[in-house]
VEXTI-417507 format. One line per 8 residues: number of its first residue (from 1); their letters; for each residue x, y, z of N, C-alpha, C. Coordinates in Angstrom, 1 decimal. Example, Ala and Ser with C-alpha at 12.3 -4.5 7.8 and 13.67 -1.06 7.14 Angstrom:
# residues 2
1> AS> 13.2/-5.7/7.8/12.3/-4.5/7.8/13.2/-3.3/7.8 ~ 12.8/-2.2/7.1/13.7/-1.1/7.1/12.9/0.0/7.9
# end
This chain:
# residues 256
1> XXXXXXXX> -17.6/-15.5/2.4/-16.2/-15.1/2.2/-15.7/-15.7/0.9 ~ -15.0/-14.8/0.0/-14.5/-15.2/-0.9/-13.1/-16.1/-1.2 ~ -12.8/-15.7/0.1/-11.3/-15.9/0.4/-10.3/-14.9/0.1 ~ -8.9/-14.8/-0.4/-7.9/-13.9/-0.6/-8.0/-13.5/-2.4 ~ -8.5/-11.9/-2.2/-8.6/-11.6/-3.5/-7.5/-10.0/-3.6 ~ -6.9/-9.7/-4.6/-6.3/-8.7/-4.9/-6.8/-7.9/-5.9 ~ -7.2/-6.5/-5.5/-7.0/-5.4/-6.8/-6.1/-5.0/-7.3 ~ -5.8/-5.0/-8.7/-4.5/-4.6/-9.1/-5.0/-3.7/-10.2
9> XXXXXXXX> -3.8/-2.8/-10.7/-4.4/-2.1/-12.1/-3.2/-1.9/-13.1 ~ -3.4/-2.5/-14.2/-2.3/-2.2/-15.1/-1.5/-0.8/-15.0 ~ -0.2/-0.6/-15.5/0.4/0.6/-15.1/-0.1/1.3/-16.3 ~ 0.0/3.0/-16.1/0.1/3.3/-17.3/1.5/3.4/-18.1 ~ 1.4/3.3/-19.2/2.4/3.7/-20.4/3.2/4.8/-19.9 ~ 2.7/5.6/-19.3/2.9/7.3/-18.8/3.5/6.9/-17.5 ~ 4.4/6.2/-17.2/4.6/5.6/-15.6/5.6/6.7/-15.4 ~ 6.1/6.7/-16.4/7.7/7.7/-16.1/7.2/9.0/-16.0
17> XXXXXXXX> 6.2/9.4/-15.7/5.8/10.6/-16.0/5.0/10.7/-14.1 ~ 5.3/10.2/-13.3/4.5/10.0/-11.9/5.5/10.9/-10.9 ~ 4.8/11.5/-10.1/4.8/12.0/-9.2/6.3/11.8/-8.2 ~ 6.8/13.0/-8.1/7.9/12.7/-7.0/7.9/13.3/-5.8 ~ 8.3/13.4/-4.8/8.6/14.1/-3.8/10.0/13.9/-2.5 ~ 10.1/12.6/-2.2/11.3/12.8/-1.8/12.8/12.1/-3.0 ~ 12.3/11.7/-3.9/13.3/11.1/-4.7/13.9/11.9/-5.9 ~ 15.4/12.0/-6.5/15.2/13.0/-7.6/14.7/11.4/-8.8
25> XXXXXXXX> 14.6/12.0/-9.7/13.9/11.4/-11.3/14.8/10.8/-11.8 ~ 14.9/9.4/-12.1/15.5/8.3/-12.9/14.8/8.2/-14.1 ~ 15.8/7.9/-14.7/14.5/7.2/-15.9/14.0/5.9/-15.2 ~ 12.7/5.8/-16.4/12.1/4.8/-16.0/12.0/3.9/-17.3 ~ 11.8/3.0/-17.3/11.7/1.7/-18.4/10.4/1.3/-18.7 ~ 9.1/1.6/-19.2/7.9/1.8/-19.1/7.9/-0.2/-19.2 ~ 8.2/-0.5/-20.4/8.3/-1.8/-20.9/9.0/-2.8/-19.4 ~ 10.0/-2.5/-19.3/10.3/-3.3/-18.6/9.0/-3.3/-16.9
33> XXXXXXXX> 8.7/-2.0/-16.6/8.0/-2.1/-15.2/6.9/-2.8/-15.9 ~ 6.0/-3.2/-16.9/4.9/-4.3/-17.2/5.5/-5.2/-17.1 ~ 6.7/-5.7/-17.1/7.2/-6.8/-17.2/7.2/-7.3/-15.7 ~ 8.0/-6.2/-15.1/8.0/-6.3/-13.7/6.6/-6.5/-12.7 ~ 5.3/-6.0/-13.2/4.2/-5.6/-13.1/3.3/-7.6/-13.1 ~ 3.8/-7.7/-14.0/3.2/-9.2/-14.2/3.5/-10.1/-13.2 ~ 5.2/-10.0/-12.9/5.6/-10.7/-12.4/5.1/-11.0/-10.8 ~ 4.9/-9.7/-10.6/4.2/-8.7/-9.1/2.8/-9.9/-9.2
41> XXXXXXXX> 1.8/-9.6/-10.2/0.3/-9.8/-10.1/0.7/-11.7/-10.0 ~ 1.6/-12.3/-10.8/1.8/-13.7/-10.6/2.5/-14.3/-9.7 ~ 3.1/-13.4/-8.7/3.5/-13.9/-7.4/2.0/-13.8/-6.5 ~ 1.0/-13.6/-6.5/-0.1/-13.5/-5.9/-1.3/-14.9/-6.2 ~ -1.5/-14.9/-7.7/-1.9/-16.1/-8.5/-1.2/-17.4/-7.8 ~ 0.5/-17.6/-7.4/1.2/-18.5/-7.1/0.8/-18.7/-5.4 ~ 0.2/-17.4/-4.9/0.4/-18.1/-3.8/-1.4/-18.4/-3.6 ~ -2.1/-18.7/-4.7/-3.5/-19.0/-3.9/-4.4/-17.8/-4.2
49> XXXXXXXX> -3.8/-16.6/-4.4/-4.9/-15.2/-4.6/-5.8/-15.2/-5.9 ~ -7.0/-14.8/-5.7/-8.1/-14.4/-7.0/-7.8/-12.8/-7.0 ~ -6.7/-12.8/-8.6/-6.3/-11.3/-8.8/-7.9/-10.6/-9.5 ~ -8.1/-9.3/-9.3/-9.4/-8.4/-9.8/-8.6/-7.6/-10.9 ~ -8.7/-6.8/-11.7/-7.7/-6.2/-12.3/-8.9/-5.0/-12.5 ~ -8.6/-3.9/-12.3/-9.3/-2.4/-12.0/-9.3/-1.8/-13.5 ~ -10.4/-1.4/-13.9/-9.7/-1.1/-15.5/-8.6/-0.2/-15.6 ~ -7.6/-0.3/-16.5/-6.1/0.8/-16.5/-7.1/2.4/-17.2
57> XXXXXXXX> -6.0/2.9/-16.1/-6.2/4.7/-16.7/-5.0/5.2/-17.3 ~ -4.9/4.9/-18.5/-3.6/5.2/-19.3/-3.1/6.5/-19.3 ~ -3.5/7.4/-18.9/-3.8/8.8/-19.1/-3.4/9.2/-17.7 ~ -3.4/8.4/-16.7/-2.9/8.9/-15.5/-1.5/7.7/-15.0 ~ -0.4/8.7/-14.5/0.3/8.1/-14.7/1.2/7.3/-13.5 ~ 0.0/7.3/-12.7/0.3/6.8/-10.9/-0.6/6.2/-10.8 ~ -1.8/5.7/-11.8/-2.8/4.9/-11.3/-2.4/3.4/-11.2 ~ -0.7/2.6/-11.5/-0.6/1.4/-11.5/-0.6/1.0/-9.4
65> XXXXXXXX> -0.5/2.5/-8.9/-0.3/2.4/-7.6/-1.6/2.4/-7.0 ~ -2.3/1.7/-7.3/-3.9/1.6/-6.8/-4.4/1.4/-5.3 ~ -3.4/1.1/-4.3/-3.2/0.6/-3.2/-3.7/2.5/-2.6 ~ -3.6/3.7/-3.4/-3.9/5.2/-2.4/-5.2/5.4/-2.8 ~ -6.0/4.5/-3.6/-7.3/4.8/-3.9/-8.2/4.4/-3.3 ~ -8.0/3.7/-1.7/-8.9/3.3/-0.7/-8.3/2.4/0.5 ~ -9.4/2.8/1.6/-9.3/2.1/2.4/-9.7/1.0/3.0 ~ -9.6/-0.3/2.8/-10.4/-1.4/2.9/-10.4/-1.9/4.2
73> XXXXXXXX> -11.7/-1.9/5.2/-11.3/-2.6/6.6/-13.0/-3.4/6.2 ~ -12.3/-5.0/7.0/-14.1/-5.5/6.8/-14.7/-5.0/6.1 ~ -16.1/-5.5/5.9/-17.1/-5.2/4.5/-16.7/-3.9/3.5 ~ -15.9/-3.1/4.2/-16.4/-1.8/3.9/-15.0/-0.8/2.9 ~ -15.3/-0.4/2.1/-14.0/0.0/1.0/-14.6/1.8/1.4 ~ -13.6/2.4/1.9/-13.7/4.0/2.1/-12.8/4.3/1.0 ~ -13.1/5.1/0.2/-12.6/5.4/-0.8/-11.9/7.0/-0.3 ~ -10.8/6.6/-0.9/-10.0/8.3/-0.6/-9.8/9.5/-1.4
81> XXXXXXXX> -9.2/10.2/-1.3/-9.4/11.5/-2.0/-7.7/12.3/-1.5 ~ -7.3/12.1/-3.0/-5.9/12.1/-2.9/-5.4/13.8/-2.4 ~ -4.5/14.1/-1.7/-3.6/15.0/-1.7/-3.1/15.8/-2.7 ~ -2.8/14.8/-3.6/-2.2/15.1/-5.1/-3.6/15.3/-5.9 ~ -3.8/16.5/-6.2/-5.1/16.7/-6.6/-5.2/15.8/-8.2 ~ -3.8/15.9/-8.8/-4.0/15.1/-10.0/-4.0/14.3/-10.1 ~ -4.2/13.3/-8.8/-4.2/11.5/-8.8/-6.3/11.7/-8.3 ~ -6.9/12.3/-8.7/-8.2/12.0/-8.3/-9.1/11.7/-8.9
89> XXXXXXXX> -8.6/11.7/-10.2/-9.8/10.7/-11.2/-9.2/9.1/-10.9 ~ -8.5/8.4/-10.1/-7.9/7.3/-10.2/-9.6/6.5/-9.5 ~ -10.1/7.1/-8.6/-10.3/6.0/-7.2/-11.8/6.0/-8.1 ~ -12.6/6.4/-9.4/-13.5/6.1/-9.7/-13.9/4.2/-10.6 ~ -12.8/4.2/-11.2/-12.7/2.9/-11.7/-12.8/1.7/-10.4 ~ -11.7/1.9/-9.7/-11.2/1.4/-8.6/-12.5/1.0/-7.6 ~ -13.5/2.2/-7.2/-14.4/2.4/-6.5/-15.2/1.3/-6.8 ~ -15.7/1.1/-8.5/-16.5/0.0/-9.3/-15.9/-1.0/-9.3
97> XXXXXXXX> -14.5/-1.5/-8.7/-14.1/-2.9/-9.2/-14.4/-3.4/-7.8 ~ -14.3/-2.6/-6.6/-14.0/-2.9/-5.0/-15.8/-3.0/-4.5 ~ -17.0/-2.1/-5.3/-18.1/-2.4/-4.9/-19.1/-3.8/-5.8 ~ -18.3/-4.1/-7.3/-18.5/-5.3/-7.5/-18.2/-6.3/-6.4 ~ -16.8/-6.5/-6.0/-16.7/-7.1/-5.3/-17.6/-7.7/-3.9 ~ -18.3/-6.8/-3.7/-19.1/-7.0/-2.7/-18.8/-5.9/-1.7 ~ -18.4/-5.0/-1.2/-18.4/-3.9/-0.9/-18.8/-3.5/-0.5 ~ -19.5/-2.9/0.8/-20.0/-1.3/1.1/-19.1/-0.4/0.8
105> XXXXXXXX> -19.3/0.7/0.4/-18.8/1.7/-0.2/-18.8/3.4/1.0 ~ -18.1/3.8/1.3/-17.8/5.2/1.6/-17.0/6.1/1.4 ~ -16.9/7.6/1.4/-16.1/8.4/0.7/-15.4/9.3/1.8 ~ -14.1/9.9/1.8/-13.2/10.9/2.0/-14.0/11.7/1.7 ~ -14.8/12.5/1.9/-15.0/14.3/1.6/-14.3/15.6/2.2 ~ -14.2/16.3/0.8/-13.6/18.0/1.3/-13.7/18.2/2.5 ~ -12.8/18.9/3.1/-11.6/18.9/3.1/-10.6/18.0/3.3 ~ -10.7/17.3/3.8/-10.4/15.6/3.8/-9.2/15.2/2.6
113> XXXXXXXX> -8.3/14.5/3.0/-7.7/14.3/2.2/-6.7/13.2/2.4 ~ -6.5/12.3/1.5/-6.6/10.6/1.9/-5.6/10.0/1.0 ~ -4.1/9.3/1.4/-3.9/8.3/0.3/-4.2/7.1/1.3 ~ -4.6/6.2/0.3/-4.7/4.8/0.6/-3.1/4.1/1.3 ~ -2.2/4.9/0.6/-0.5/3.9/1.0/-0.5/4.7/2.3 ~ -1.2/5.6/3.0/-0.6/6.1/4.4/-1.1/5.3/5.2 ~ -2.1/4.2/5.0/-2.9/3.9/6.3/-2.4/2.0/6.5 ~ -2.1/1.4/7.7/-1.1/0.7/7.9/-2.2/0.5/8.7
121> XXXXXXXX> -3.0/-0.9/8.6/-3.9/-1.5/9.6/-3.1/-3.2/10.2 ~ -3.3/-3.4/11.6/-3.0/-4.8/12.1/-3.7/-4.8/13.3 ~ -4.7/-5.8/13.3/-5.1/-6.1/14.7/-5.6/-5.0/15.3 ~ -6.7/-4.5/14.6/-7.4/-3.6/15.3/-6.8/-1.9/15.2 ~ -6.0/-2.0/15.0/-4.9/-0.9/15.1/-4.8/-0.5/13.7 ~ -5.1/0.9/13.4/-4.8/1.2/12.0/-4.4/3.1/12.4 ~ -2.8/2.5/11.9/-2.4/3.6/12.2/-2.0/4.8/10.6 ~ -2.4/5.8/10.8/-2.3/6.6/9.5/-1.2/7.8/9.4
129> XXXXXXXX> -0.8/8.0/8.6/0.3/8.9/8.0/-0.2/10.0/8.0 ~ 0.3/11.2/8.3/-0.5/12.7/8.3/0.6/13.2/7.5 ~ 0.4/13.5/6.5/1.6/13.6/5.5/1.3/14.8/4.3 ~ 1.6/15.0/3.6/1.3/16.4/2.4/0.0/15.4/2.1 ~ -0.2/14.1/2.0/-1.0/13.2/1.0/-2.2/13.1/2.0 ~ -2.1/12.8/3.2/-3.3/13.2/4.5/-3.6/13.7/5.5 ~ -4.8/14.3/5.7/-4.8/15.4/6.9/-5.6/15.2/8.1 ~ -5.8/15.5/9.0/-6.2/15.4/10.0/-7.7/15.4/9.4
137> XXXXXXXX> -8.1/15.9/8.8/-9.2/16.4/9.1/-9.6/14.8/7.6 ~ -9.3/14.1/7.0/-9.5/12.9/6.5/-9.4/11.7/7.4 ~ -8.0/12.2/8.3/-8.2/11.2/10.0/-9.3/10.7/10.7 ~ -9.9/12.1/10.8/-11.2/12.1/11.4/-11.9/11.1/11.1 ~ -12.4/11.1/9.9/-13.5/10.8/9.1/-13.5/9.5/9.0 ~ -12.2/8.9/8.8/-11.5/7.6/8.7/-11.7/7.2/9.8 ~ -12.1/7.5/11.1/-12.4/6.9/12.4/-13.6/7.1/12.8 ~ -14.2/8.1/12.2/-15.4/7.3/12.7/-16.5/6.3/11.3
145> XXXXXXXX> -15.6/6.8/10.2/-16.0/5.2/9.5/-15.9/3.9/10.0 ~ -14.8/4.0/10.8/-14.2/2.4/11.4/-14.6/2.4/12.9 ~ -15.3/3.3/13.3/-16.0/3.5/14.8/-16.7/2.0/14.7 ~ -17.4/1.7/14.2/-18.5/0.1/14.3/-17.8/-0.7/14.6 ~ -16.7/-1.0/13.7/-15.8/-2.1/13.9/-14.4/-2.2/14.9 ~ -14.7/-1.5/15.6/-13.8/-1.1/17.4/-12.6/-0.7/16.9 ~ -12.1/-0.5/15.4/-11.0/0.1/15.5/-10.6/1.2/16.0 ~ -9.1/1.7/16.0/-7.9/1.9/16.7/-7.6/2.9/16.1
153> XXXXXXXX> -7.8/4.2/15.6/-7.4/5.3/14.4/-6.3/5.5/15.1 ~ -4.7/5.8/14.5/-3.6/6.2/15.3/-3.1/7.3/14.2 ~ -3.2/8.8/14.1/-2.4/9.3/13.8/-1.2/9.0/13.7 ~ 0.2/9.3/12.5/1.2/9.1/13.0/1.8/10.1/12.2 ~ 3.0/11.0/12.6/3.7/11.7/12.4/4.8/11.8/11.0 ~ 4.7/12.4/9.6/5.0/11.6/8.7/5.8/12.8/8.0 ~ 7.5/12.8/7.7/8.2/13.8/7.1/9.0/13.4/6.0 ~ 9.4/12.1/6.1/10.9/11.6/5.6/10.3/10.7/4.4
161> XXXXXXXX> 9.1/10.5/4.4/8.9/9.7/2.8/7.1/10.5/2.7 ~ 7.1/9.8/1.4/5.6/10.0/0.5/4.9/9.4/1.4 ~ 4.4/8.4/1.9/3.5/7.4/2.3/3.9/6.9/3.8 ~ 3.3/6.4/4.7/3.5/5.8/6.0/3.7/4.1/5.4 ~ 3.1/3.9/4.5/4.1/2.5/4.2/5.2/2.4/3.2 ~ 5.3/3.8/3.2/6.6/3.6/2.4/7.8/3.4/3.4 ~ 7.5/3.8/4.9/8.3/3.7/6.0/8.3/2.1/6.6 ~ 7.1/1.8/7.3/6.7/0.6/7.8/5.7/-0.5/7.4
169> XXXXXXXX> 5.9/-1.5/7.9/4.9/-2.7/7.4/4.8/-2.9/8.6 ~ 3.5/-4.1/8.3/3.7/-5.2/9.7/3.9/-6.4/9.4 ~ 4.4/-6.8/10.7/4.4/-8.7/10.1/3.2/-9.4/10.6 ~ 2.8/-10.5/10.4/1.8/-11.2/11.0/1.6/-11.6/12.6 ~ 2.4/-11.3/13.7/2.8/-11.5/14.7/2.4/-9.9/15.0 ~ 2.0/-8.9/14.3/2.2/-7.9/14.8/3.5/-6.7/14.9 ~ 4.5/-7.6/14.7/5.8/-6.5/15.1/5.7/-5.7/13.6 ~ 5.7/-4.6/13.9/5.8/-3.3/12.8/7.5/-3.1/12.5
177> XXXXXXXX> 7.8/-3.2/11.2/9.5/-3.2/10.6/9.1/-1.9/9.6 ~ 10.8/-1.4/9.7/10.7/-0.1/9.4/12.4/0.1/8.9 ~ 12.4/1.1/8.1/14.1/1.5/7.5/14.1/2.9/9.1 ~ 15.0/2.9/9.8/14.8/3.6/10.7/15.1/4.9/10.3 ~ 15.9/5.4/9.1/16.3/6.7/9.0/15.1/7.3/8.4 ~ 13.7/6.6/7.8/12.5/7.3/7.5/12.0/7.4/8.0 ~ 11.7/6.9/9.3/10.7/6.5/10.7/10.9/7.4/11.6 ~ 9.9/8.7/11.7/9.6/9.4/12.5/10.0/9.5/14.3
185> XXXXXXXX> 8.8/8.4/14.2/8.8/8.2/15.6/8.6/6.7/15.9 ~ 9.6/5.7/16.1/9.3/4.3/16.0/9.0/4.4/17.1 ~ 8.6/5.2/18.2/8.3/4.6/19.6/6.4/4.1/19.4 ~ 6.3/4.9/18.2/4.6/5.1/17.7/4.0/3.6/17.9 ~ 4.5/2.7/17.6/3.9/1.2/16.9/4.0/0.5/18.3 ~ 5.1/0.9/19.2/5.0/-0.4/20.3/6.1/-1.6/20.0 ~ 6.1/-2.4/19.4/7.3/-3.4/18.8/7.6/-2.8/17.7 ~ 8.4/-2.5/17.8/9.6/-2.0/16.2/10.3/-2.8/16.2
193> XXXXXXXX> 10.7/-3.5/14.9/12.0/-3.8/14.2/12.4/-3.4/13.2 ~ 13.7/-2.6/13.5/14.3/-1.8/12.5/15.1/-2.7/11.5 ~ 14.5/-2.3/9.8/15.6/-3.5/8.9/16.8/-2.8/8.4 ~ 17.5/-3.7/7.5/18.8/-3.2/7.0/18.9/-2.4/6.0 ~ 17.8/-2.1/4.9/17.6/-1.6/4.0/16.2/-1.1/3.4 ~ 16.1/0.0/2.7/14.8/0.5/2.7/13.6/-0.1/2.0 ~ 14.2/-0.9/0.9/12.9/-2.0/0.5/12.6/-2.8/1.2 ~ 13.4/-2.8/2.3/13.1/-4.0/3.4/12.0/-3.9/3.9
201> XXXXXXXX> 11.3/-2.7/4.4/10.6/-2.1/5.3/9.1/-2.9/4.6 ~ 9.0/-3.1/3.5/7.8/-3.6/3.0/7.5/-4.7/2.4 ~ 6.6/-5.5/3.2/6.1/-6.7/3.1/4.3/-6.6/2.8 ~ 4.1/-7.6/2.1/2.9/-7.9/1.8/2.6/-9.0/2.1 ~ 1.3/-9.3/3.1/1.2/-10.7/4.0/0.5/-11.9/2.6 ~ 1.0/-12.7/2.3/0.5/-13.9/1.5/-0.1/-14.5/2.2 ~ 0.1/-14.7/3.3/-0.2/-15.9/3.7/0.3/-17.2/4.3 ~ -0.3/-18.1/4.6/0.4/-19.2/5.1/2.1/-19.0/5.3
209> XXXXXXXX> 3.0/-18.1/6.4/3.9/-17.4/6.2/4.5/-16.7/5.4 ~ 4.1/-16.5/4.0/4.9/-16.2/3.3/4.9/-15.0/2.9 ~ 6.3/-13.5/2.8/5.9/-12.5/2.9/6.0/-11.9/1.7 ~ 5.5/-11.5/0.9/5.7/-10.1/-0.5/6.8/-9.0/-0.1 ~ 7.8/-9.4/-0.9/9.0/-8.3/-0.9/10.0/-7.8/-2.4 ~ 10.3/-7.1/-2.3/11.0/-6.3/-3.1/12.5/-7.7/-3.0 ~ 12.7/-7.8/-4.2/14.3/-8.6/-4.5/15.3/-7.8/-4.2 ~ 15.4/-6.0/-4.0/16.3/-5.4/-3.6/16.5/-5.0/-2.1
217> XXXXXXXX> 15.6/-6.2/-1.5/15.9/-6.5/0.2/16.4/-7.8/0.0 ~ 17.4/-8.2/0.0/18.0/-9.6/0.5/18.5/-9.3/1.3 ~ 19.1/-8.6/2.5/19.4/-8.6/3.9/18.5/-9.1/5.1 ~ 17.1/-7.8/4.4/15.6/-8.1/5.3/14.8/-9.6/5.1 ~ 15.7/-10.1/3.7/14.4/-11.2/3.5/15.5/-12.6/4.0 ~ 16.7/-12.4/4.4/17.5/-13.3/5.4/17.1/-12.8/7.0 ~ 17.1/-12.2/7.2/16.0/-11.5/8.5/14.8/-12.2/8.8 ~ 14.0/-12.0/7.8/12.8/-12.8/7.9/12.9/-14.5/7.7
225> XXXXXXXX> 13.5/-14.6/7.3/13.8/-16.3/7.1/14.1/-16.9/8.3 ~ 15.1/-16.2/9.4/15.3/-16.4/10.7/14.3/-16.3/11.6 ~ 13.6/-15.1/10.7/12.1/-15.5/11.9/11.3/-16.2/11.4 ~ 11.3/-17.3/10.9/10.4/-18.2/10.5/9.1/-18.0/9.0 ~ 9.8/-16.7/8.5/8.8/-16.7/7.3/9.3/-17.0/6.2 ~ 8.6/-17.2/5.1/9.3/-17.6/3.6/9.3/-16.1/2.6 ~ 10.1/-15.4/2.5/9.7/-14.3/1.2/9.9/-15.0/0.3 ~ 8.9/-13.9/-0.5/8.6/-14.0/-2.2/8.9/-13.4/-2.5
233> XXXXXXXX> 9.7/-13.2/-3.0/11.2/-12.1/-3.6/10.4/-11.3/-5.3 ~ 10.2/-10.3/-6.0/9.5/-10.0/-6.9/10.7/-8.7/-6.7 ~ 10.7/-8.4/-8.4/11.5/-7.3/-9.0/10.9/-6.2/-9.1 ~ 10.5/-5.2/-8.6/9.9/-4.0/-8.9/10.5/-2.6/-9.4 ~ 12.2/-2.9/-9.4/12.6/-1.8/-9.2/12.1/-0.7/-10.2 ~ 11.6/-0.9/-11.4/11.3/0.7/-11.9/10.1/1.2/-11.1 ~ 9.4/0.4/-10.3/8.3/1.3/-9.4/8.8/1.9/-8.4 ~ 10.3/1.6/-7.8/10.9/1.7/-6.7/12.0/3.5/-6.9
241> XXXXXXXX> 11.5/3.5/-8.5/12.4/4.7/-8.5/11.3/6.1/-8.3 ~ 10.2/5.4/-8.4/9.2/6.6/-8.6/8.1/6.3/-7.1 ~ 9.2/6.0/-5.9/8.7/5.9/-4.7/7.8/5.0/-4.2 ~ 7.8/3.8/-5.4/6.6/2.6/-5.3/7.0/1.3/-4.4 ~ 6.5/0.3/-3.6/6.6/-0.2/-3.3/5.7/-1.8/-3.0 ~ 6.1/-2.5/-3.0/5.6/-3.9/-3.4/3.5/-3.4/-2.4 ~ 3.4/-2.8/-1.4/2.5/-3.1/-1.0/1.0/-2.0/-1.9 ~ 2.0/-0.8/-2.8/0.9/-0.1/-3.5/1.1/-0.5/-4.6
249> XXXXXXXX> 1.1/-1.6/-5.2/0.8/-2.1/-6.4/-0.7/-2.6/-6.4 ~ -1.1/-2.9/-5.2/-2.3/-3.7/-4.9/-3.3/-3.2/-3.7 ~ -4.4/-4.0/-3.6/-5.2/-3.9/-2.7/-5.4/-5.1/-2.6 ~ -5.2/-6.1/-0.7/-5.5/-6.6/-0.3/-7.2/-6.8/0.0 ~ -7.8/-7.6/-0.6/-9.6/-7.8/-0.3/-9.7/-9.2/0.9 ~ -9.7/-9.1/2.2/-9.9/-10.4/2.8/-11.1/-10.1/3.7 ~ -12.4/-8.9/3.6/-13.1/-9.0/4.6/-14.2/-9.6/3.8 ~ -14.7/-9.7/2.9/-16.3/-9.7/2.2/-15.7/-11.3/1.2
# end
């Protein structure tokens, strides 16, 4: 075991130029989101993590969101096969930085169709987004990839955002937190807690309690402080206009 490692990928230059679907278009501040981008990859460095850095695809302009370019459960990195047909040269770089790592390797195939931000794994349980971005028929395939390892495939029902974690996270305890006006069907998860604000909804587990959040939850991250965890507060907002959030900036590596 290598212990706690992160894939991350520089953004492109072209950030402002990414994909939208429930948000209208802000500008975006290319300069400032590296800025913000750093800040992201050095709240990881601070807490203990060995960052990987995926080579950048300057030319695509959603690939700093590297978190839709696979699925990582134990040994094994299933690589997906985006929705958005023009995010599909992303997951080849990505593919080489996750099978250095030590890796088994598998793929999404036609018809299939896969982002890495729909799929929301805890304790066995990995429940996935069926969304414009994934289909049933990528569900499939994603379960019996994870057949060996007794997981839990849970379809979930997905209208009101881009991604299933653009809706919910989990916490380390298990309980699944969510912005309820984008949440489908919170009866889906079993413990829901609904937060106060929509960057709330996403946390990234550090570790030794401490959670990865967006600085434009300070409601949710006084929330969490009540329940005994410490956030790590990080600025993302120019990823936040182009429907990004603190947990697809990265890939968590903790099985190999």
């Amino acid at each position: 075991m290598h212990g706690r490692r992160a894939l991350v990928r520089r953004p492109s230059p072209r950030l402002a130029e990414g994909l939208l679907t429930h948000l209208e278009r802000s500008p975006v501040d290319a300069d400032r989101a590296i800025a913000q981008w750093d800040g992201y990859v050095q709240a990881f460095v601070d807490a203990g993590w060995q960052v990987i850095e995926v080579e950048p695809a300057p030319d695509s302009p959603d690939s700093g969101f590297v978190e839709d370019t696979m699925v990582v459960y134990g040994d094994l990195a299933v690589i997906a096969r985006s929705g958005a047909v023009e995010r599909r040269d992303e997951t080849a770089a990505a593919e080489k930085a996750v099978a250095d790592a030590g890796y088994r390797i598998a793929h999404i195939e036609a018809p299939g169709v896969l982002d890495g931000g729909d799929v929301l794994k805890h304790g066995g349980t990995v429940y996935v987004g069926q969304s414009a971005r994934s289909n049933a028929h990528a569900i499939g395939q994603l379960a019996e990839y994870l057949a060996p390892f007794g997981a839990q495939v849970v379809a979930v029902p997905l209208t009101k955002v881009l991604h299933l974690k653009s809706a919910v996270t989990a916490l380390p305890d298990g309980t699944v937190i969510g912005y309820s006006p984008v949440v489908d069907d919170p009866a889906v998860f079993g413990d829901f807690l609904p937060v106060p604000e929509e960057p709330g909804a996403h946390v990234v587990l550090l570790g030794d309690g401490k959670l990865l959040m967006s600085s434009n939850a300070s409601k949710t991250a006084s929330l969490m402080r009540e329940r005994g965890y410490e956030p790590v507060l990080v600025d993302i907002g120019e990823f936040e206009k182009l429907e990004g959030c603190v947990t697809c900036l990265s890939v968590r590596l903790r099985g190999v």
